[in-house]
FIRODO-120041 format. One record per residue (C-alpha): residue in three letters; x, y, z. Coordinates in steps of 0.1 Angstrom, whole numbers, plus 2048, in hexadecimal, padded with zeros to 3 digits. Each point is the difference from the previous one (the first is absolute). Example, Ala and Ser with C-alpha at 12.3 -4.5 7.8 and 13.67 -1.06 7.14 Angstrom:
ALA87B7D384E/SER80E8227F9/
***
This chain:
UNK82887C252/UNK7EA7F4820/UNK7FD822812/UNK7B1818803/UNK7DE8087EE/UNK7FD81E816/UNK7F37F6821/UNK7DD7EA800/UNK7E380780C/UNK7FD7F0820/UNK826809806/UNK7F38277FC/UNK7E67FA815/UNK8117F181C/UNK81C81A800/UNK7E481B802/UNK7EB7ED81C/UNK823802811/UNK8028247F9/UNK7DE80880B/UNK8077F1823/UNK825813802/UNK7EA8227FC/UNK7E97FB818/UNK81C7F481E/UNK81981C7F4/UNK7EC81C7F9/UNK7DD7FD80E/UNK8107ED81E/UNK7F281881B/UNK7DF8087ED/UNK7F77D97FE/UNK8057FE823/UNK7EC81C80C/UNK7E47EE7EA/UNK8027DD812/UNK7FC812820/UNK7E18147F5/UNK7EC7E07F6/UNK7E57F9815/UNK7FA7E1816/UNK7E87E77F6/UNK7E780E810/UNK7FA8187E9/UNK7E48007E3/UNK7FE8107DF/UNK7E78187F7/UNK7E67F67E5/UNK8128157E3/UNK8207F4805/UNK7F37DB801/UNK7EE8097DD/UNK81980D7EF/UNK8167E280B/UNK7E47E67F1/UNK7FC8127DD/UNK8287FA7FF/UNK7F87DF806/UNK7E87FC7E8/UNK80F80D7E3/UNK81E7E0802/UNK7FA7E67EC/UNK8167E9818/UNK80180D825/UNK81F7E780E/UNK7E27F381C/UNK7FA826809/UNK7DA7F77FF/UNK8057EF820/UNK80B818817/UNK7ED81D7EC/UNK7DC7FB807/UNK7E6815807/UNK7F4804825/UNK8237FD809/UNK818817810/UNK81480E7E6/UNK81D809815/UNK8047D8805/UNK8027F97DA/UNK81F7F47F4/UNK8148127F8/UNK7F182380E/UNK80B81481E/UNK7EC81D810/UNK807818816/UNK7EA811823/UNK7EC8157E9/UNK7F37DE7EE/UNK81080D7DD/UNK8147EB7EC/UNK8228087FF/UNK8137DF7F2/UNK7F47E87E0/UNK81D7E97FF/UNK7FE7E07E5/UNK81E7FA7EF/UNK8057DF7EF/UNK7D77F4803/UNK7FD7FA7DE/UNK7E68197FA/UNK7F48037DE/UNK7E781D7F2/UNK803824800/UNK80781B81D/UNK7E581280A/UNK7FD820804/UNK7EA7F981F/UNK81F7FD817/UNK8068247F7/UNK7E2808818/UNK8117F281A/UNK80482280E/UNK81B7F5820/UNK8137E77E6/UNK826808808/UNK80E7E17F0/UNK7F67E47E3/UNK8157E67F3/UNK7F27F27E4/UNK8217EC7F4/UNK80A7E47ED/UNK7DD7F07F6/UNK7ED8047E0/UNK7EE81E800/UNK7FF8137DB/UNK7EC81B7F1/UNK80B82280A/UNK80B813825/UNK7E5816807/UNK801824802/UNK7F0800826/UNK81F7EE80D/UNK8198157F4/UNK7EC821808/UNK7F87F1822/UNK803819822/UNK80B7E2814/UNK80E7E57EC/UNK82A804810/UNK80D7DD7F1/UNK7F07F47DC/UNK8117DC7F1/UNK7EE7F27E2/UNK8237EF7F3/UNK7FF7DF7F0/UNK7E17FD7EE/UNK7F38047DF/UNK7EF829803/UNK7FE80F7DE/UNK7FB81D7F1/UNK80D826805/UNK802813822/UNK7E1814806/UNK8078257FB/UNK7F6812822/UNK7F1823805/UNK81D81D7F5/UNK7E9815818/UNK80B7F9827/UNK7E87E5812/UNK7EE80B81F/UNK8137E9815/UNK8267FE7FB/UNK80D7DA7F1/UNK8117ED818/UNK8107E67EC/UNK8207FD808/UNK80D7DC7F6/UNK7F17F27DE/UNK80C7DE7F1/UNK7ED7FA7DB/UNK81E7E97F2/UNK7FB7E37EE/UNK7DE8037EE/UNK7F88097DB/UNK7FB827802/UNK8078137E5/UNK8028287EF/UNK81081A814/UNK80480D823/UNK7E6818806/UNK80E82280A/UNK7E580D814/UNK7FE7E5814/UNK8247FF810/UNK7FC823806/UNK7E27FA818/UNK8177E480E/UNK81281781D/UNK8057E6818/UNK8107E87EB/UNK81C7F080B/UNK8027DE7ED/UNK7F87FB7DE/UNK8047DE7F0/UNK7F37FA7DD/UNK8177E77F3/UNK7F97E57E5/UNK7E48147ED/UNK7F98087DE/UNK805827808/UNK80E8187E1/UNK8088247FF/UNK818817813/UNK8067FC827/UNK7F081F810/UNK811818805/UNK7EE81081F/UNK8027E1817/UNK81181181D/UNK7F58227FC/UNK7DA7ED807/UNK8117E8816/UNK81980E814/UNK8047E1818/UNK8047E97E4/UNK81B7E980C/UNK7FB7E07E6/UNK7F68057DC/UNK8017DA7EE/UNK7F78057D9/UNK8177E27F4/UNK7F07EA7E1/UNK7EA8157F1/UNK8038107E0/UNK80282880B/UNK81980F7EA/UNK8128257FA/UNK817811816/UNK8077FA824/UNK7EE820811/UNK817816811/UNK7DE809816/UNK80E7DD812/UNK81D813811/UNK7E9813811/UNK7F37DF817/UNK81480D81E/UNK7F67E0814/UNK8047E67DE/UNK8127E380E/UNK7F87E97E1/UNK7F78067E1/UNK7FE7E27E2/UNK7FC8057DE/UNK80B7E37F1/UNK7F67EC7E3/UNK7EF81D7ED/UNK8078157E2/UNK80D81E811/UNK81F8147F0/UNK81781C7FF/UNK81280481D/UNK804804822/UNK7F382380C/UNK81A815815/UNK7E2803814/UNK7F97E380A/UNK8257FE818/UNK7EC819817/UNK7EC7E280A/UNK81A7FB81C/UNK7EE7E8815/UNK7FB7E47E5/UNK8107DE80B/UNK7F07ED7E2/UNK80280C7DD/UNK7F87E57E4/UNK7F980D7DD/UNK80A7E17ED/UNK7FD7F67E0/UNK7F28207F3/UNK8128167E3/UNK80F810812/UNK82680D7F8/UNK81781D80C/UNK8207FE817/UNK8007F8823/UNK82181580B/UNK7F181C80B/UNK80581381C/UNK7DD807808/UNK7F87DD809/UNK81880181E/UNK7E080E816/UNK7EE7DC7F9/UNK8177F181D/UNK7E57EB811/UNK7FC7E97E3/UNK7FF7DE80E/UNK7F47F37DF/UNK80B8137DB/UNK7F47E97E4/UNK8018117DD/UNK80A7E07ED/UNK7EF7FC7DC/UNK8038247F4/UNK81A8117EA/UNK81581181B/UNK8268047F8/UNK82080E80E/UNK8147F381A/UNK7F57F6820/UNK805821817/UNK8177FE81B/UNK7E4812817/UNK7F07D8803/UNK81780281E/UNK7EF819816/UNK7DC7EC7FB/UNK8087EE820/UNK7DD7EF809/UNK8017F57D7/UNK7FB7D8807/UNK7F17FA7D8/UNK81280D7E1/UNK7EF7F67DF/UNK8108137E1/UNK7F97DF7EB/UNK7FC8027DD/UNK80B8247F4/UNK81E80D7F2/UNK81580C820/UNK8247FE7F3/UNK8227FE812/UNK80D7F381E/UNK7F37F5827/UNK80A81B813/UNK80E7FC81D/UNK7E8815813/UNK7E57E47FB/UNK8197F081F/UNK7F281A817/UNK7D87F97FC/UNK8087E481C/UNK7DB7F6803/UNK7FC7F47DE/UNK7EA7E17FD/UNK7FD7FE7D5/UNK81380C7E9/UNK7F37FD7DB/UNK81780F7E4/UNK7F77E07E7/UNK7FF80A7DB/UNK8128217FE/UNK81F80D7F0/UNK81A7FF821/UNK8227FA7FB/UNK8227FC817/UNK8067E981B/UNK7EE7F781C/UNK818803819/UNK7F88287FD/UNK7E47F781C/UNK80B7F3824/UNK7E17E5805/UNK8117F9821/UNK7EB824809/UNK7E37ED7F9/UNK7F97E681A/UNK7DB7FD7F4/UNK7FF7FC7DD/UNK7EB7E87F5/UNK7FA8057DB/UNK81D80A7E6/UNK7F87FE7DE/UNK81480F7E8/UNK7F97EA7E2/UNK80180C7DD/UNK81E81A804/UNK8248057F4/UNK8107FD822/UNK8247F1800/UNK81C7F5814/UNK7F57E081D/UNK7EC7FE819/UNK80881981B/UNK8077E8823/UNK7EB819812/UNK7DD7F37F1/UNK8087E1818/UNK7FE816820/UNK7DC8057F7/UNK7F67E2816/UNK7DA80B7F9/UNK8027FB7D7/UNK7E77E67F8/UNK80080F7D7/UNK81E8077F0/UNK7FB8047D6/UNK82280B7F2/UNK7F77F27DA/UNK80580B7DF/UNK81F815809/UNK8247FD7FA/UNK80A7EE822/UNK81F7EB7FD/UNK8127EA81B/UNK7FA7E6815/UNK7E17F781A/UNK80E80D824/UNK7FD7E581A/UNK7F381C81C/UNK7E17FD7EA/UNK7FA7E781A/UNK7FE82081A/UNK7DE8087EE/UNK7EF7E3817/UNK7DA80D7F2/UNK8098057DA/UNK7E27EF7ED/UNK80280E7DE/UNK8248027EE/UNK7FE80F7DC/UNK8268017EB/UNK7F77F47E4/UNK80E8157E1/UNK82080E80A/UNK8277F07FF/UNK8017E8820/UNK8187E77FC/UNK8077D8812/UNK7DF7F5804/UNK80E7E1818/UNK80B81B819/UNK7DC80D7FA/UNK7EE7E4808/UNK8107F681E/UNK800820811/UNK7D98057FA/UNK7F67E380B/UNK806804825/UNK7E781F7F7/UNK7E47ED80E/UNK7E18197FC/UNK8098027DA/UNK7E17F77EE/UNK8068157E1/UNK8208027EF/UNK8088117DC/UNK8257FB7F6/UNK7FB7F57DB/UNK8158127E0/UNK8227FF81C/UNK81B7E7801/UNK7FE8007DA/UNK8157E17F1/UNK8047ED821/UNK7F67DD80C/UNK7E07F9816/UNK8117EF81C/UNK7F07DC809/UNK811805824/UNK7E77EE812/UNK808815821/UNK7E781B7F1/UNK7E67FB817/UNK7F3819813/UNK7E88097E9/UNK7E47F7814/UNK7E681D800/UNK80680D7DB/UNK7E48037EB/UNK80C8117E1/UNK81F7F77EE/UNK80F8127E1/UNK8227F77F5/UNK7F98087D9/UNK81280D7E8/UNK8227F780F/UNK80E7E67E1/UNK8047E781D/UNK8117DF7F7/UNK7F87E380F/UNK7DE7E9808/UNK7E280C813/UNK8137FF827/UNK7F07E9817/UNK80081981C/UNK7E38127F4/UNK7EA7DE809/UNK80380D823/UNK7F181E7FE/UNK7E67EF80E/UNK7E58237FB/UNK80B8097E0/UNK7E480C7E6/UNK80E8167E9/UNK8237F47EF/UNK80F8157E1/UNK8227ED7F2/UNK7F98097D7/UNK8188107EB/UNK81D7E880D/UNK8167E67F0/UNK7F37E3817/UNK8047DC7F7/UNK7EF7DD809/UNK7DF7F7804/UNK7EA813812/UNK8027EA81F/UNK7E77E8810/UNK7FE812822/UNK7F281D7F1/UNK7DA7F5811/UNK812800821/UNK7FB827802/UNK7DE7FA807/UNK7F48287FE/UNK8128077E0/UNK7E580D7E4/UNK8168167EE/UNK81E7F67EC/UNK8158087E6/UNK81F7EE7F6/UNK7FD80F7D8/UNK81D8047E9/UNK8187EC812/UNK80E7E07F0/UNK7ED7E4817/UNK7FB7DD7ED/UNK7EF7E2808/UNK7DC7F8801/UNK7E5815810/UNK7FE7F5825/UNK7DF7EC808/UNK80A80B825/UNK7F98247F0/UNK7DE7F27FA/UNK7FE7FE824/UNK80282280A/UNK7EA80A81F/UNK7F68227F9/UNK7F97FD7DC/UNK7E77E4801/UNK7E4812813/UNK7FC828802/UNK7F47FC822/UNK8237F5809/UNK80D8227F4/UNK7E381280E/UNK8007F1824/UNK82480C803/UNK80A81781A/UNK8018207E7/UNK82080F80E/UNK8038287F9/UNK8228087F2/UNK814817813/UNK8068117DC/UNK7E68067E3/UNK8117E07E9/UNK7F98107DA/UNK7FE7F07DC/UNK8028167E7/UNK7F38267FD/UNK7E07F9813/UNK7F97E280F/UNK807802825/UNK8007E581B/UNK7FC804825/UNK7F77D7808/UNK8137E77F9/UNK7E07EB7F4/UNK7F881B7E7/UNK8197F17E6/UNK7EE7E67E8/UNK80A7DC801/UNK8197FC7E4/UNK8167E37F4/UNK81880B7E7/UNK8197ED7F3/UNK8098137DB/UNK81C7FC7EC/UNK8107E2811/UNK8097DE7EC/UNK7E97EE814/UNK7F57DF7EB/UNK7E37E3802/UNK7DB806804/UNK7E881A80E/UNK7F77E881B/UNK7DC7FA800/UNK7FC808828/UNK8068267F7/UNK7DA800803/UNK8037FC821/UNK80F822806/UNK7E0815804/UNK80D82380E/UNK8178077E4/UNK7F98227F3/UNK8247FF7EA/UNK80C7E37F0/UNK8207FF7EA/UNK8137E67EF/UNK80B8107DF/UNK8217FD7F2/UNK8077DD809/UNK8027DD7EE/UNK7E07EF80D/UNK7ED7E97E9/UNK7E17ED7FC/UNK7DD811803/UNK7F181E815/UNK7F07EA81C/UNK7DB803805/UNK7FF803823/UNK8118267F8/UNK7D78057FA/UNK7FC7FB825/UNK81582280B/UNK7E48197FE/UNK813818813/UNK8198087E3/UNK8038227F5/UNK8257F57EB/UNK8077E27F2/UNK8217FF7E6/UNK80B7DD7F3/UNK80E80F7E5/UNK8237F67EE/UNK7FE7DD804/UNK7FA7E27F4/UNK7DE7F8809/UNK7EB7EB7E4/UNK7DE7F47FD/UNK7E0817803/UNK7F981E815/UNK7E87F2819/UNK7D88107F7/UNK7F7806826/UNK81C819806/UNK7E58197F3/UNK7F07FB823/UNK821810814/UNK7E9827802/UNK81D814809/UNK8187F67ED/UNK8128227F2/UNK8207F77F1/UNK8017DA7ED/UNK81D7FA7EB/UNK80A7DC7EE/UNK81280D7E4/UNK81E7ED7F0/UNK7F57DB807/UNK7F67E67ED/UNK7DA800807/UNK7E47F57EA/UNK7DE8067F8/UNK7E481E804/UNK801818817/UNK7EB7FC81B/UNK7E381E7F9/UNK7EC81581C/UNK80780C81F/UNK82580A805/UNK8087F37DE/UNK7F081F7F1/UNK81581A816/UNK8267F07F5/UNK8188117E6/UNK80A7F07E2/UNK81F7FE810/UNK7F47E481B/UNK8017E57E4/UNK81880A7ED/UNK81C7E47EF/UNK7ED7E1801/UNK7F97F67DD/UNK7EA7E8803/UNK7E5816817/UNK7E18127ED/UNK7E881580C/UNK7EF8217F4/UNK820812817/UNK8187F47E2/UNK8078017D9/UNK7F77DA806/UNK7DC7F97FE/UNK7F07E1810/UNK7EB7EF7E9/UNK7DA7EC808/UNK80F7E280C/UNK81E80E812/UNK7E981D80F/UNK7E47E880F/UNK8077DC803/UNK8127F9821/UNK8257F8803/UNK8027DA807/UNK81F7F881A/UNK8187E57F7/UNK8057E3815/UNK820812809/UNK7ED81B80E/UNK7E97EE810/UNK80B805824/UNK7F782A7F8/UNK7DC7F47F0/UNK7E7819809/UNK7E080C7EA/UNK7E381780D/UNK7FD8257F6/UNK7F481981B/UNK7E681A7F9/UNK80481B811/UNK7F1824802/UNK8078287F4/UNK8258047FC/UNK81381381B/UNK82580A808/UNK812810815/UNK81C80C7EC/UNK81E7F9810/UNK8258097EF/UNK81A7E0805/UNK81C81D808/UNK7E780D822/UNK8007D9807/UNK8207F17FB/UNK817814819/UNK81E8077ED/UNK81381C815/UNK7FE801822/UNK80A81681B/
***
């Protein structure tokens, strides 16, 4: 199934810049603003220890983004970029986010005796956050997200400093910290109100004393570390918590009763934890300003409670990926400001017309994928004139296609696939006029039935992904889907097809991924299929406008994709009866990652131009009827994983080094007349060093050089992570 590793780096990173900014405007709106009025006028000067302590920062980065410029001696200070003072001459702002500063932090800027606020953010700083910052008297605002700091937080003092901390918003995420929070210094930390530390390398148990240190503590942001243990039922005493993430960490057990007297949360996300329990319980009733409840990747079971209704601000329910049971209830009609609803991969059952979606006039995101739901689609999911995502997959859906799907005038992403739908004419026809469609999933429906060739199926101008697999479609390879003009992704395997595989198929000029496998397509390989755009040159796939799904698309148990261009560039056409030659222009298809034509009745030799396909991580031309001798220089292709030729009629050694060493056996099995120190066959002198001498008949594929090449590396990449065999 299509349906990501967890997010990447820079995706993290972005999201938590984001999240930085959102804390400063929501919480530290009025404190930020009362800053910017207390700066000084130009006028101003530094005084000569402030200016010091700014020019040993300086001088301990290794790259100072042009700083050097501005920050020279004999200079006003207070005019440096990016420093602000105020009447009394001190420094109060050192703002350089994105300079590309490289180096260490200083602990000179702790000196800065007036510094109120320094933002450090997103450059290239690494080595560890000194202790004088975080025990600073002045420092109010401290973001040093989005670098590469190291190490383990400074323990402070357990004795009280002489001048109260006034740190009250802290941003660390996204660096390389490691070993645990140090308790003493949270508890000196009594004006905290913001605490992000996201995307770190933290362990241990989450304190327990965070709000009895930190009574104002309004955002706590631990997500993607590695802190494990309990949830702390200390948490419930954070009268003034409005969020509190926890997810992607080890943490277990269950939800403390406690933690429900945190009544003024609005964002809870513990995801993907271990954590397991039942949700219907009465004491989470008092959590009724939840605008966002995301618990998805645990083990939580049970029902869904019927108090989900009296969360009335709830715009974001993700229960994903646990093992909730039974039906929708109905009171899920009454949390009218839902946005998202996420339910995919649990254990829910009944019919969907147990919710009234016309209560929900700004739902943009249902996914229930993965479920045993039954019965049709309930007509009130077309009120929801807002739905752009709509995954109903892997259920047990039955019925026709509405035409008032047409209502849904902004649907982009259409998962079905996997369920009972029947007449896939009627299907096609009504979501065509569905003209923001770009990704559609309807494959394993309409078992048994014929494709239709009706070329009135045209609307399918903006679609980008098409997957109509799995259905046992008669018929020929439908003209129709030459004019989806923007179409990069097309899945039609596992189908009974017939034909050739036709000669407009380079018309869809962004296509780099397609799989027409296991059908029963004859005829000769296309030469137009040598054509392709978007395999002959990586930079075609690359320079592509790298659209973000509306839904995570997903192969297998843990490869997730949220782009479009993140898929390899395959060309699969397995278990067909296609006949003739490899032609010798495959060569010309440089982006191929996966390339498949096994299973099929092609003959002559393995051209030598495959040699030139140095991105190829799977190559199968197994169980055919190629002859002649595998070609020497395919030893050169350094990340090829998974190589298979077996069952031919191939001849000669075994090409030795580089990949060669890494295949099974099994690669090379069934051709007799191949040696090699992989098989019972040994090569002998002659046959293991003299050169294979082409006939005049295969002259046209005459190539002979061998490549040297370096130390061996792979990357290691499993055919079944490549070749995207279910998709949601």
């Amino acid at each position: 199934m299509l349906a990501s590793p967890k997010y990447t780096m820079k995706k993290l990173q972005l999201h938590s810049k984001t999240y930085s900014k959102v804390l400063q405007m929501h919480y530290l709106g009025v404190a930020l603003v009362l800053m910017v009025f207390c700066l000084l006028s130009p006028s101003s000067s530094c005084t000569e220890q402030e200016k010091n302590s700014l020019l040993r920062f300086l001088a301990e980065l290794s790259q100072d983004g042009g700083l050097s410029s501005s920050w020279r001696n004999g200079t006003d200070c207070c005019k440096w970029e990016g420093v602000a003072c105020k009447q009394d001459r001190m420094v109060r702002h050192v703002s350089l986010p994105s300079k590309g500063l490289k180096g260490h932090i200083s602990r000179s800027l702790g000196a800065l005796t007036g510094l109120q606020h320094l933002d450090l953010s997103e450059n290239l700083l690494s080595g560890g956050l000194p202790r004088e910052l975080l025990s600073s008297s002045s420092i109010v605002f401290l973001d040093v997200s989005l670098n590469q700091l190291n190490g383990t937080l400074r323990q402070l003092s357990s004795s009280p400093p002489a001048r109260p901390i006034q740190l009250q918003v802290l941003n660390i995420s996204s660096n390389l910290f490691a070993g645990q929070f140090p308790s003493a210094t949270w508890k000196a930390m009594e004006n905290l109100m913001a605490l992000n530390a996201s995307n770190n390398n933290f362990i241990g148990r989450v304190p327990a004393q965070f709000c009895n240190s930190s009574p104002s503590l309004a955002v706590l942001d631990l997500c993607f570390n590695k802190f494990s243990g309990s949830i702390p039922p200390g948490l419930g005493d954070c009268s003034k918590l409005r969020e509190l993430k926890a997810g992607h960490n080890n943490l277990s057990g269950t939800l403390p009763d406690e933690l429900f007297n945190a009544t003024s949360l609005e964002y809870l996300s513990l995801q993907n934890n271990d954590l397991h329990g039942v949700l219907d319980t009465a004491n989470m009733v008092s959590l009724r300003n939840l605008v966002t409840l995301d618990l998805g990747g645990n083990r939580f079971s049970g029902k869904i409670p019927d108090y989900i209704g009296l969360f009335k601000r709830l715009e974001n329910l993700h229960l994903n990926d646990n093992n909730m049971s039974g039906e929708l209830p109905y009171a899920l009609s009454n949390c009218t400001n839902l946005i998202t609803v996420d339910l995919k991969r649990n254990k829910l059952s009944g019919e969907l017309t147990n919710v009234n979606f016309s209560n929900l006039p700004k739902l943009k995101t249902l996914d229930l994928d993965s479920n045993n739901l039954s019965g049709t689609v309930p007509e009130s999911i077309y009120s929801c004139s807002n739905l752009t995502a709509l995954r109903l997959s892997t259920n047990n859906l039955h019925g026709q296609l509405s035409s008032r799907i047409g209502n849904l005038k902004h649907l982009s992403f259409l998962s079905l696939g996997k369920n009972n739908f029947t007449n896939i004419t009627n299907a096609l026809q009504i979501l065509k006029s569905s003209k923001n469609l770009s990704t559609l999933f309807i494959g394993h429906n309409f078992r048994g039935e014929i494709l239709p060739q009706d070329e009135t199926i045209d609307g399918f101008g903006n679609l980008q992904v098409l997957d109509i697999q799995g259905c046992q479609f008669s018929g020929r390879i439908p003209v129709w889907i030459s004019r989806a003009a923007n179409l990069q992704v097309l899945l039609l395997c596992g189908n009974r097809l017939t034909g050739p595989i036709p000669g407009w198929i380079n018309s869809l000029s962004h296509l780099f991924y397609m799989d027409v496998s296991t059908n029963r397509l004859t005829g000769q390989i296309p030469l137009t299929l040598m054509e392709m755009p978007m395999l002959k040159s990586t930079e075609n796939i690359t320079h592509m406008n790298p659209r973000v799904f509306d839904l995570t698309v997903t192969n297998g148990p843990s490869l997730e994709y949220r782009t479009i261009t993140s898929f390899p560039a395959v060309l699969n056409l397995r278990n067909n009866c296609l006949t003739g030659v490899i032609p010798p222009q495959i060569g010309q298809l440089k982006a191929l990652v996966v390339l498949d034509f096994s299973f099929n009745k092609l003959s002559g030799q393995i051209p030598h131009s495959v040699c030139n396909l140095t991105n190829l991580q799977v190559l199968d031309l197994s169980s055919n009827n190629l002859a002649g001798a595998i070609p020497v220089a395919l030893n050169a292709l350094h990340f090829l994983s998974a190589f298979s030729i077996s069952n031919n009629n191939l001849e000669g050694p075994i090409p030795s080094g580089g990949q060669f060493d890494t295949f099974q056996n099994s690669s090379f099995d069934r051709n007799p007349k191949l040696c090699g120190s992989a098989l019972t066959q040994k090569c002998n002198s002659a046959e293991a060093h003299q050169p294979i001498i082409p006939s005049a008949k295969q002259a046209d594929y005459k190539v002979a050089f061998v490549i040297a090449f370096g130390a061996f590396f792979g990357v290691g990449v499993l055919y079944d992570q490549l070749v995207l065999s279910r998709v949601h």
